[in-house]
N, C-alpha and C positions, 0 to 999 in steps of 0.2 A: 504494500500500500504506500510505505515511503517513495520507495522509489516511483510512482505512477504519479507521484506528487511532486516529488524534486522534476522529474520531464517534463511538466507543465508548467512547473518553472522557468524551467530552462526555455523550452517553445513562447511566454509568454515573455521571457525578457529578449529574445532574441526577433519578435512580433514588435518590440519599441524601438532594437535596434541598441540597446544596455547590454550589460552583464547584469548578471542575477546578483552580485553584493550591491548594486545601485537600487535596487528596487525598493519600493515602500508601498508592502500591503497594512493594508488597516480591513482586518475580519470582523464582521459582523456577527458578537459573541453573544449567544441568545442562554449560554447556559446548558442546552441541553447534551444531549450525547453526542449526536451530530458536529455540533461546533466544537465541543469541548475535545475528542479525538481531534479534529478539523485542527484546534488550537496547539494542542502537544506535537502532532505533527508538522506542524510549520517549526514551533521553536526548536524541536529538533534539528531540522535543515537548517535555521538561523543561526544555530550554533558552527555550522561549517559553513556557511555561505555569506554570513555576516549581513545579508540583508535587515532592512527597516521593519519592524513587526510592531503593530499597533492594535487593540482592544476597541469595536464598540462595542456597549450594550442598549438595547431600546426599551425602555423601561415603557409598554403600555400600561402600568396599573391595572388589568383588567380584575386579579383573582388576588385573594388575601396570601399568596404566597409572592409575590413580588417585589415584595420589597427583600425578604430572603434569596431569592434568584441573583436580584441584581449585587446582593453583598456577598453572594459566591462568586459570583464573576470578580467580581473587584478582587476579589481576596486570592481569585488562581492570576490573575495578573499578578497585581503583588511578588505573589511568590516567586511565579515564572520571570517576575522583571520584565514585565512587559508597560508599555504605557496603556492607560486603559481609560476611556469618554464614556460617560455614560449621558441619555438622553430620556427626558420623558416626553411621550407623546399621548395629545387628549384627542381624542375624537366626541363630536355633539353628536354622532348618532352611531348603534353599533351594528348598522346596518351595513351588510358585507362586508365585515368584520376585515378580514385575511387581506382584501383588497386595499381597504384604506388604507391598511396599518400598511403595506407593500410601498404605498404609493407616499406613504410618507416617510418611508425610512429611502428611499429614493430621491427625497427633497430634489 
């Protein structure tokens, strides 16, 4: 899996016309399992490629667990030394939920 990650590295720094140590991703860290392997796997490669690695988190408030989500995140940055943004986003209606929230973390 690392390696299918470090190659798409490589094809996307070589897509700008860079080296992979010039790059600057900034992951969109939601906390779950998904991003959270997503997240170990990058700093892994960061640690030999010395690329730029950056944390967001999009805090929608929706469930009474969010505010614990988003101080996990904070807190595997931290650890990992990663720089970490976090943001909150309100929506006035929760009508097509998945969609606004998509369309705002898009800004």
């Amino acid at each position: 899996m690392i390696k299918l990650l470090e190659n798409k590295l490589y094809e996307y720094s070589e897509e700008l016309n860079t080296s992979i140590d010039k790059l600057s991703i900034l992951l969109s860290f939601s906390g779950g399992i998904d991003s959270t392997v997503l997240a170990y796997l990058l700093i892994e490669l960061k640690r030999s490629h010395s690329f730029k690695l950056n944390l967001i988190h999009f805090n929608h408030r929706t469930h009474n667990k969010s505010s614990h989500i988003e101080h996990f995140c904070r807190m595997f940055a931290r650890k990992n030394k990663i720089h970490f943004y976090s943001m909150e986003l309100f929506f006035k209606t929760k009508h097509n939920f998945e969609s606004s929230a998509r369309n705002k973390r898009y800004f």
